[in-house]
N, C-alpha and C positions, 0 to 999 in steps of 0.2 A: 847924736843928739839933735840936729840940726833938721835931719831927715823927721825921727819922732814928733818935733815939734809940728812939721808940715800936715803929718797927718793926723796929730791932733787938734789941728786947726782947719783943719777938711770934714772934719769930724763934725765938732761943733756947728761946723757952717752948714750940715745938712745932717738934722736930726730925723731918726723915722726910717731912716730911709731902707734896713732891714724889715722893718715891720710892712713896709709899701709891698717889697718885693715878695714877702710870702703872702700878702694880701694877694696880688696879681696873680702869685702861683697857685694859690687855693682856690680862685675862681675858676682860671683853666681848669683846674682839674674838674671841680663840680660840674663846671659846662658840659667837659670830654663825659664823666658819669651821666650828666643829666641826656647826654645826645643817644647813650649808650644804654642807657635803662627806655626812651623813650624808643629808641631802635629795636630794642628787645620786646617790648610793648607789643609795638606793632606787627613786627612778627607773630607775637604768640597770637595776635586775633585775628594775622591771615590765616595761622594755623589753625584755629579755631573755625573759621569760616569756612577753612577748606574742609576741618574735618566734618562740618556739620553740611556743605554742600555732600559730601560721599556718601553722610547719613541718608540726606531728603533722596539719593541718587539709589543708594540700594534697597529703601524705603519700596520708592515707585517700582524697582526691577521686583522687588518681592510678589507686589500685588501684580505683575505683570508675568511672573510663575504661577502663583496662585489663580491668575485667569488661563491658562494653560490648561493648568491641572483640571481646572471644572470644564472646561471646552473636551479633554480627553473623556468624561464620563459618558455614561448614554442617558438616550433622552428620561428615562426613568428616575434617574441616579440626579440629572440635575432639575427635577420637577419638587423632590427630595429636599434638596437645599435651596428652596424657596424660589426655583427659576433663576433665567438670564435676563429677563426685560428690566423688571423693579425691582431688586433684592435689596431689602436693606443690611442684609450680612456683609453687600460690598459698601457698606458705609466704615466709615472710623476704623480699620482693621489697625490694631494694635500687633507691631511685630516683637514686641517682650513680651518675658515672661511675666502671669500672675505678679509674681512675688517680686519685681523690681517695676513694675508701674505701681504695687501698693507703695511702693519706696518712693516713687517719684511724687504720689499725690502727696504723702506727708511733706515731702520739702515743700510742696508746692511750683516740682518742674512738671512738666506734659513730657508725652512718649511720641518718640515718632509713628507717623499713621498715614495709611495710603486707602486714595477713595477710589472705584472704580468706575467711572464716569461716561455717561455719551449722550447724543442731542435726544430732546422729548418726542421731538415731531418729526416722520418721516416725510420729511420737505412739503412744499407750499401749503403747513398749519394743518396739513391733515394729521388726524390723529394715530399714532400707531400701535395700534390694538396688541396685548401680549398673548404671548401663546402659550407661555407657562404657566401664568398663573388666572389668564383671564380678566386682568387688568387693562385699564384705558387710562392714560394720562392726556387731559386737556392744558395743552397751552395759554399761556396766559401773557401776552406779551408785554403788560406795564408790571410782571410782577419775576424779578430778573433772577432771583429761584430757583421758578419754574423750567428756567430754558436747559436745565440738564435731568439727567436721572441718574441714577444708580444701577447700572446694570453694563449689558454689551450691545452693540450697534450687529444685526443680522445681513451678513454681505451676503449670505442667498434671496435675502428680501431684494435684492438690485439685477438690474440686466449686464450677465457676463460678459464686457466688452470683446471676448475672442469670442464668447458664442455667438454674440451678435452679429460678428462678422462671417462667423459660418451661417447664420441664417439667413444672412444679406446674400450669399454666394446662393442661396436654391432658390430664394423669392427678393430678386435684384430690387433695389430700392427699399427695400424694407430696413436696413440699418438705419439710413436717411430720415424714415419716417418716422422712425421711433425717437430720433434723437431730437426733431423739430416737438415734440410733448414737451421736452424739457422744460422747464420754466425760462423763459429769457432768452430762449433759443432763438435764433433767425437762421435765415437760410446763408448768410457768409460765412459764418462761425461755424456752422455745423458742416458745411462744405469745404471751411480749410482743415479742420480737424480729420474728415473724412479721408480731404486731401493726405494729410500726413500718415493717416494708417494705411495709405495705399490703395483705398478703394477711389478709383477715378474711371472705371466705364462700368457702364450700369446701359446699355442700348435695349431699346423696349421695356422702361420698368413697367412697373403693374399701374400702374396711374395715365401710362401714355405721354412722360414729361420725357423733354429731349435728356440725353445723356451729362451725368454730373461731370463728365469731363469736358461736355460742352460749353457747360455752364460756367464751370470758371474759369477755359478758356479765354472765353467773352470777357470774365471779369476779371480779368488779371490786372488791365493796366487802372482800374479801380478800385480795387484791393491792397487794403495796408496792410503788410502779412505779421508786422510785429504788433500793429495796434491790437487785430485777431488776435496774437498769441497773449498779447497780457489781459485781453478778454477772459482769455477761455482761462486763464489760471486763476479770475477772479471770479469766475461763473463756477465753478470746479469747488472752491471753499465757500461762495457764496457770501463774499466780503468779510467773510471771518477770520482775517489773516495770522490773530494768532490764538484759535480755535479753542475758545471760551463758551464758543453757544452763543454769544451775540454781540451784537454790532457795538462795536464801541466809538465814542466822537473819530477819533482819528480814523479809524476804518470807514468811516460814513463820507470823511471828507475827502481820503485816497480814492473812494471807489468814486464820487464822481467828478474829479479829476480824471482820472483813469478814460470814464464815459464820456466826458466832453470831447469832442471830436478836434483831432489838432485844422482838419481842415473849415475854416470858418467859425471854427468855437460852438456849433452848434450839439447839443448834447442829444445822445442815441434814448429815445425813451422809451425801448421795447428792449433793451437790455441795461438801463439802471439802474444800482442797488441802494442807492443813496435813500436814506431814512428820509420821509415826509415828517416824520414826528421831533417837537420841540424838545424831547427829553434827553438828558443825557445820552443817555443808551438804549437800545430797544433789542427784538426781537431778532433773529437768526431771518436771512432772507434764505430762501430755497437753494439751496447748492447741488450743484451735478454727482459729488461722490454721496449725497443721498440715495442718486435714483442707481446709478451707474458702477461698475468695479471692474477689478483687474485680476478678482481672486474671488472664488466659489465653489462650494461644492461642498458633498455631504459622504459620509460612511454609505456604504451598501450593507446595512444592517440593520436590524428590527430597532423598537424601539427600549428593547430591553439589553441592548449590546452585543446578540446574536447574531451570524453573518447567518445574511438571506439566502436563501436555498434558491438555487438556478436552474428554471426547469425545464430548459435547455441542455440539463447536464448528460450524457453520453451513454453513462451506464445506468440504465433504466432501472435496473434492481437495488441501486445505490439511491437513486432518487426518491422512490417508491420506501424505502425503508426514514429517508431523511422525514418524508412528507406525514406519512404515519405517525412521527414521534412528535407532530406541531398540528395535524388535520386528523379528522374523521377518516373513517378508511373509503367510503365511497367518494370523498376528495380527491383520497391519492390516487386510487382508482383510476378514476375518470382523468386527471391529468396523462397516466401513462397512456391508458387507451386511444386519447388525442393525440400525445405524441408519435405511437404505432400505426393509429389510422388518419388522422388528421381531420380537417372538421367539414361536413356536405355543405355549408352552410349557419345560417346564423337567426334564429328568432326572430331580434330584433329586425332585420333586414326584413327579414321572408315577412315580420307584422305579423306572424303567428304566435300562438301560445304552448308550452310544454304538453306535447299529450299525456294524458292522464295515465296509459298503461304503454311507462317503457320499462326496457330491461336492464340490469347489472351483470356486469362480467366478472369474474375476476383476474388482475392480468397473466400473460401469457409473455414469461421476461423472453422467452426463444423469439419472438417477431423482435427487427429492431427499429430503432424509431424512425421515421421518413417526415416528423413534422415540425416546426420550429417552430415557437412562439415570439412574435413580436413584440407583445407585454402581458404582462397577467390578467388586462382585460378581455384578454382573449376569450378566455373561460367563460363569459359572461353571455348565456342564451347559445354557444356553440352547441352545435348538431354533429354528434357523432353515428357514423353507421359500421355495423359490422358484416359481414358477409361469410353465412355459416352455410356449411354443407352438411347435408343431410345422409344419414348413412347409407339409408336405402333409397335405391334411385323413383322416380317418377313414375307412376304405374300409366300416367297420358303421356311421357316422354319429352314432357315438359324437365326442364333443369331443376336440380334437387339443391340450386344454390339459391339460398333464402338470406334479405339483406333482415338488420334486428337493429332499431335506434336503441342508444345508450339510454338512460334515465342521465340528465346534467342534473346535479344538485346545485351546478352554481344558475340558478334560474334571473332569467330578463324581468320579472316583474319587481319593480323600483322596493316596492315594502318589504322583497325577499332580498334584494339589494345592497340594502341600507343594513341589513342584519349581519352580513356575513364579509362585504366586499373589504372593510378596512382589515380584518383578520387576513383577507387574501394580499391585499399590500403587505402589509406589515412584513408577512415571513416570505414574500415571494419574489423573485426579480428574475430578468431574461437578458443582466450583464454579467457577468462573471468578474467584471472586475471588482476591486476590493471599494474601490469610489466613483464617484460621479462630479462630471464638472459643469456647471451651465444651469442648471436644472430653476428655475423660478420658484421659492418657498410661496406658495399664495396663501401663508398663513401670515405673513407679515407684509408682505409687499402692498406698496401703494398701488392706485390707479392707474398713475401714472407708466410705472414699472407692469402693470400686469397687461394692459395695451401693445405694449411692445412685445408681446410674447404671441409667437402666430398660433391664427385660430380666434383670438381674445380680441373684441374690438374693445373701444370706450365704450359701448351700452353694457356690455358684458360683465369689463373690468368692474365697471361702478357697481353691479348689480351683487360681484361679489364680497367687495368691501363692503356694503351696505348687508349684507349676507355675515361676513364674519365680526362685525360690529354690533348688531343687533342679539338680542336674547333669543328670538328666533332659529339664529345659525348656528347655534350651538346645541349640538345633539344631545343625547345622553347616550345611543347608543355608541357611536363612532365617535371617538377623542380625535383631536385635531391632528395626530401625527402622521398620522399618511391625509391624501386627497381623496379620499370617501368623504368627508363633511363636504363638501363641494352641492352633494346629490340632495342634502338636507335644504330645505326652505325656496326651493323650486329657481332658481339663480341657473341651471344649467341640467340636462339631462343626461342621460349614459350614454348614448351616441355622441353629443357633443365630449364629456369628458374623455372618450376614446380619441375622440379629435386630438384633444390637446396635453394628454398626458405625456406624452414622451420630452416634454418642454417644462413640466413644472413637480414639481414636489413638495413637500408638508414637512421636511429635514432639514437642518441646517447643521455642519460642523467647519463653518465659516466665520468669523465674527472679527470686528477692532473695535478699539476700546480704546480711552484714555485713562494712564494712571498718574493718581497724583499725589507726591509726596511730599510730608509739611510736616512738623509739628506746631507750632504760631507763629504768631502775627510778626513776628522780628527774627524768625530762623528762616533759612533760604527753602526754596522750592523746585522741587524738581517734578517737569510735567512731560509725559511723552505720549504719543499714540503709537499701537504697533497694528499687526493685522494678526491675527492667529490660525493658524491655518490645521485644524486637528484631524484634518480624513485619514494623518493617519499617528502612530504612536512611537516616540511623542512627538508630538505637537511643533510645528513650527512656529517661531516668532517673524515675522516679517515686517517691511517697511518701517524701524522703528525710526520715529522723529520728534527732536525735541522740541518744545515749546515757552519754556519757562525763559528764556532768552527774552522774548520779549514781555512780559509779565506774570505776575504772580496767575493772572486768570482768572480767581477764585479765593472768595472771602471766607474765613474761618467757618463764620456764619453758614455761609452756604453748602462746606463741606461736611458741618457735623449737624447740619440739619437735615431733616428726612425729608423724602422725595415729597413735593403734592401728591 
């Protein structure tokens, strides 16, 4: 009894006090649920985010198959699907199907979509004329746009950094010279660069200038070899460091930092990028992987996906039957009989004209060939002789061996030229291999890039830009896929383009691109650039790099609207 009492006067004396304690206990627990649903939460929207980053990620690899696939076609095939320069098919590409984007619009969600994007202007605001479709996009640098397009960037429009260095090796100094065009170039930067690709003695270049190894010799203890090198990786993108097509504040005020020179603060004003203009953002400054690349080259094949006939080929009767089934037969003709007897001579040289009464043969596959062709402008006014005996001998005892010129139908006069000569590119070549590397497209290439190609100075280059921009330079008969439109609009002759063809071409199965994958304005983005490499099947992807790291890039706006 005594004990009862105590605690029910323990009792009394603290009422509640079960009710306190599931009070307390009910809290914890709501907390432990509330930490644990808000836990849960959060997880489910990084899973969300992640799964929608692998969306925006296979998005862009999709359209980055899809430029693959149309880089594998021939030129025919992608003239077909609107061209590579301005396509608006590579706009908005929706990877569902129909019937689940109609699904989407009714909710009112968007589908994932990849644009396939690259800069307007091939460097310093020239304009880059297209070859597919005959289109010219004008830059507009207060209207931010403008500064991309819809299409692929042409790496054979650029000078092949290893070809360049094999041309430097026959005409010493000529890498050097071509790289001082650059925009923004000086002679340190383009000297430590040179430095680093290994070309450091150049004695007797073509100019009469002491040796580049002299030269930085001398300037070694003057030379800041790191300042150089974060030059040339800003000369390289052209301040674009996270490759939007243009300059953005931050990028305007890195670069010139970057320029100001750490010794005395004095700023370098023949290589800086820094915007003059008060606007936010402007224009793309000229960047070196405009002009320059590390990767080119094209199929050795017609424009219709056919491998070109090499007529050079061995067995005369195998040729002669290829040739027949793409040429006239006094074409094929006269090919083999060049190759059997090879050529006296040449029109255009000798300044003579075709005599009016020559002869045809037909060949004789038993002589074998004794002549090579150098390129298929070979054909062009060669002089073939044949040397025939006569059955019965010489009644003055004179020799009954009589020489007979061929009739060439591929004739030196430019109107007969112009008729026939892009049909002889097209199906004809003198390499056997399946590609070509180095070669200059002068159907896209800048000024800039055609100067550096030997044979080609600047009055030249210019003459031909202004040649393939103009309504002039464009033919009716020869299309722009081989180098025959060259001869159109008086910009160069057939001697000179004998000159320079073994250096340029009118092909390209080269190209990079940026793909970009979104669906809106609040789902992540995924941006990458790659190089596509399709000489041969399938297609290589190369260099791929991401971009989205550092921004979005690209406004809704600007992705689903059509190119200027």
């Amino acid at each position: 009894m005594k004990h009862f009492s105590v605690m029910q006067r323990t009792c009394s004396q603290r009422p509640g006090m079960a009710l306190l304690v599931v009070v307390v206990l009910t809290m914890l627990i709501a907390l432990g649920a509330y930490r644990f649903s808000f836990y849960m939460e959060s997880q489910y929207r990084l899973t969300r985010l992640h799964e929608e980053q692998v969306h925006a990620k296979l998005t862009a690899l999709s359209g980055i198959e899809m430029a693959a696939s149309i880089a594998e076609l021939s030129a025919t095939e992608r003239v077909n699907l609107g061209g590579l320069f301005d396509n608006p098919a590579l706009r908005g590409v929706t990877i569902e199907a129909s019937e689940e984007v109609a699904i989407r619009n009714e909710q009112g969600n968007s589908s994932w979509q990849f644009g396939l994007v690259s800069p307007v202007a091939n460097g310093a605001g020239e304009v880059n004329s297209g070859l597919n479709n005959g289109l010219s996009i004008a830059q507009d640098a207060n209207d931010e746009s403008r500064n991309f397009r819809f299409g692929f960037e042409n790496e054979s429009a650029k000078l092949h950094i290893p070809t360049l260095l094999e041309w430097d090796r026959k005409l010493p100094g000529h890498a050097r010279t071509s790289l001082l065009a650059l925009p923004g170039a000086t002679e340190q930067l383009v000297d430590t660069w040179l430095r680093g690709l290994g070309v450091t003695k150049h004695r007797g270049s073509a100019n009469g200038s002491i040796s580049l190894l002299d030269r930085l010799e001398a300037s070694r203890e003057n030379n800041d070899q790191q300042s150089d090198t974060d030059q040339l990786k800003l000369m390289w993108c052209g301040g674009d460091l996270n490759q939007n097509y243009r300059l953005d504040p931050l990028e305007i005020r890195l670069s010139e930092q970057l320029f100001t020179q750490q010794r005395g603060g004095s700023r370098s004003s023949s290589t800086n990028l820094a915007a003059t203009s008060s606007s936010p953002s402007t224009a793309l400054r000229p960047a070196w992987q405009r002009f320059i690349t590390w990767h080119s080259g094209q199929r050795n094949e017609t424009r219709s996906g056919q491998s070109r006939i090499n007529l050079n080929e061995p067995n005369l009767q195998s040729l002669h039957q290829k040739l027949v089934a793409v040429w006239p037969a006094d074409w094929a003709n006269f090919v083999i009989a060049m190759r059997q007897y090879g050529s006296a001579g040449n029109t255009l040289i000798a300044g003579e004209t075709m005599p009016a009464q020559t002869e045809t043969t037909s060949p004789d596959f038993s002589k074998p060939a004794s002549f090579t062709f150098k390129s298929p402008l070979d054909l062009v006014g060669a002089v073939v002789q044949i040397a025939v005996t006569n059955p019965q001998p010489a009644a003055d005892g004179k020799s009954n061996v009589t020489t007979k010129r061929l009739r060439n139908p591929f004739s030196s006069d430019l109107s007969e030229v112009r008729n026939y000569l892009g049909r002889v590119l097209d199906a004809s070549t003198t390499d056997p291999s399946p590609s070509t590397t180095g070669r200059v497209d002068v159907s896209e290439a800048s000024a800039v890039v055609l100067s550096g190609v030997p044979g080609i100075d600047s009055a030249l280059a210019q003459r031909i830009v202004q040649q393939r921009t103009s309504n002039s330079g464009t033919s009716t008969t020869e299309p722009r896929d081989t180098i025959a439109w060259l001869l159109d609009g008086g910009a160069l002759d057939i001697t000179k383009l004998m000159t320079i063809e073994p250096y340029i071409t009118s092909r390209n199965d080269v190209y990079s691109v940026q793909s970009v994958g979104y669906r809106d304005n609040l789902s992540p983005v995924y941006r990458c650039t790659v190089t596509i490499d399709a000489r041969q099947i399938p297609a290589q992807i190369l260099n791929h790099q991401i971009w989205h790291a550092w921004d979005r890039g690209f406004t809704m706006d600007q992705l689903n609207s059509p190119s200027p």
